[in-house]
PLY file of the C-alpha trace (Angstrom):
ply
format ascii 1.0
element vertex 135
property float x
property float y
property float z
element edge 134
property int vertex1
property int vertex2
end_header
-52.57 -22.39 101.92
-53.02 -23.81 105.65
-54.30 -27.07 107.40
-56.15 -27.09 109.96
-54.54 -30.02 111.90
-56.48 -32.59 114.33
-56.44 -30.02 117.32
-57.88 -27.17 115.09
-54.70 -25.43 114.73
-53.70 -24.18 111.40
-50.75 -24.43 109.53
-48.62 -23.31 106.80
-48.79 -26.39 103.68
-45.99 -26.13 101.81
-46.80 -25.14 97.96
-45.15 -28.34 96.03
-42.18 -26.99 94.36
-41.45 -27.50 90.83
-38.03 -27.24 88.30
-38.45 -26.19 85.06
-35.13 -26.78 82.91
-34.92 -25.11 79.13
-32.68 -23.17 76.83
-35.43 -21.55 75.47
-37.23 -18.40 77.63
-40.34 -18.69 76.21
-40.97 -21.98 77.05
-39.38 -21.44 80.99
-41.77 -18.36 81.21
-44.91 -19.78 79.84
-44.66 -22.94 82.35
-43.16 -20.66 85.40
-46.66 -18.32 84.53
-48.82 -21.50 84.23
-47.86 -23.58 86.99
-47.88 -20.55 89.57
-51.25 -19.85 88.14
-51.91 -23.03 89.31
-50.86 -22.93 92.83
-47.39 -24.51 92.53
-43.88 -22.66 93.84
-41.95 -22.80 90.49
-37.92 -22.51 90.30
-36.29 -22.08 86.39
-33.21 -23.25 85.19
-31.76 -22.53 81.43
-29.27 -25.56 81.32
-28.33 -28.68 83.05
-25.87 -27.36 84.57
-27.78 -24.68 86.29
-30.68 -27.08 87.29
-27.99 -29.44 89.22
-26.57 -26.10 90.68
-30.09 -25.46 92.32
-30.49 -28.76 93.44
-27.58 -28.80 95.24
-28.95 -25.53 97.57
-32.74 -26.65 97.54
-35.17 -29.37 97.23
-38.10 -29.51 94.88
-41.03 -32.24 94.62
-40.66 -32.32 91.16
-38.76 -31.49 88.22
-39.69 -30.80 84.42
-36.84 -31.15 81.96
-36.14 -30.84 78.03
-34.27 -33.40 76.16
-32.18 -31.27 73.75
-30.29 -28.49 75.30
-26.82 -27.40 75.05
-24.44 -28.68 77.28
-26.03 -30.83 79.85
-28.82 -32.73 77.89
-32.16 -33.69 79.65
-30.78 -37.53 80.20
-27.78 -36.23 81.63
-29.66 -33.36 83.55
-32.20 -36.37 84.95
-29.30 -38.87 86.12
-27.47 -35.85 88.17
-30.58 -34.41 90.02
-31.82 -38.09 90.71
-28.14 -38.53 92.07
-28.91 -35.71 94.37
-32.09 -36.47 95.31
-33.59 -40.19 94.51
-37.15 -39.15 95.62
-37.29 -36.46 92.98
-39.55 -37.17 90.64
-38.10 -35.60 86.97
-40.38 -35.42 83.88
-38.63 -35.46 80.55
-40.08 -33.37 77.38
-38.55 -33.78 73.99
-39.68 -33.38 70.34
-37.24 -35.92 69.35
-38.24 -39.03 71.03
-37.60 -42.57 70.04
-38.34 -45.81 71.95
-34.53 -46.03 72.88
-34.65 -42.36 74.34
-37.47 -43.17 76.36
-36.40 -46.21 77.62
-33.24 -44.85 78.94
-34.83 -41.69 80.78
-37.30 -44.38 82.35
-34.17 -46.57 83.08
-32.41 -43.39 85.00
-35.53 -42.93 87.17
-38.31 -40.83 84.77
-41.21 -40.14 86.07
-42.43 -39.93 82.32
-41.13 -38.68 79.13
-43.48 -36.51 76.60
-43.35 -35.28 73.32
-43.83 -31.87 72.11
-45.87 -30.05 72.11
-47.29 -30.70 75.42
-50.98 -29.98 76.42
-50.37 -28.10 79.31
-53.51 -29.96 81.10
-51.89 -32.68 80.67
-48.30 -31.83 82.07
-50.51 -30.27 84.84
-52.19 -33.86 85.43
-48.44 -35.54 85.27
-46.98 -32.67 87.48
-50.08 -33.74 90.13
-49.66 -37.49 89.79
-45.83 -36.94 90.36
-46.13 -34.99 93.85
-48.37 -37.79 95.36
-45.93 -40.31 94.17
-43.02 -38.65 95.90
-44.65 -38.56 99.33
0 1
1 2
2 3
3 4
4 5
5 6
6 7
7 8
8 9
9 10
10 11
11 12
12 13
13 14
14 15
15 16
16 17
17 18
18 19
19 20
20 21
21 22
22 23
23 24
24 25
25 26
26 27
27 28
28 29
29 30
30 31
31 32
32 33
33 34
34 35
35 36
36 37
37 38
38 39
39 40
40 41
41 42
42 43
43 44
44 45
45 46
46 47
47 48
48 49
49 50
50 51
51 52
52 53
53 54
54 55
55 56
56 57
57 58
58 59
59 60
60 61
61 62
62 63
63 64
64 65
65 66
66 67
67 68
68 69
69 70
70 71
71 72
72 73
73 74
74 75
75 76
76 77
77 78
78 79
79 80
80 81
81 82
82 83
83 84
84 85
85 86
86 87
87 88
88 89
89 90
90 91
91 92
92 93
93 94
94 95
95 96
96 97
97 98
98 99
99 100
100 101
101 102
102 103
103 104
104 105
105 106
106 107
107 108
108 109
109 110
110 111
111 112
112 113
113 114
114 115
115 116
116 117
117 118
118 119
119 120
120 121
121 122
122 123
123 124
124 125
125 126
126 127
127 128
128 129
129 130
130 131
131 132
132 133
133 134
């Protein structure tokens, strides 16, 4: 992608970059597949732990988490990387949500929380509406 700036130079635009954090490869290959298809630079992580690990060595716009994984769970996952980074905007997935689940990811800083199974049009939409709202 390029710009062309005010004095008709070009220049490279940074893809947005995206986490997605999952135990399950499946799931971490069919989002890595979609949202490069769709013009993003996508980064995986299969646990908390790992997710916080890459945060630490890079930045990323935004950040895609599930709920339930081993270890690390999504909240927990969400509170370190917003500790790292407080512009990074972190949406939570989980197929076990409750009102008190979602109101403590959006306490900790969620962008949004969504239940499985996600549309992937409308992650894609959520993904969007998070990169403007980190710049």
């Amino acid at each position: 992608m390029t710009a062309v700036d005010a004095g008709g130079a070009t220049e490279a635009c940074a893809m947005p970059r995206v986490l997605v954090i999952d135990d399950e490869r499946d799931m971490l290959e069919i989002l890595q597949d979609f949202f490069e298809s769709e013009g993003y630079s996508v980064q995986v992580a299969d646990s908390g732990e790992r997710a916080i690990e890459l945060c630490r060595r890079d930045s990323f716009d935004v950040a895609i988490t599930d709920m339930r994984m081993p270890g690390i769970d999504g909240l927990h996952t969400l509170i370190g990387l917003r500790q790292l980074d407080p512009r990074l905007q972190v949406i939570v997935v989980t197929g076990y949500a409750s009102d008190d689940t979602e109101q403590r990811c959006r306490n900790a800083g969620a962008f949004e929380c969504v239940q499985k199974p996600v549309d992937l049009d409308t992650l894609l939409r959520l993904v969007g509406a998070a990169v403007q709202a980190r710049d």
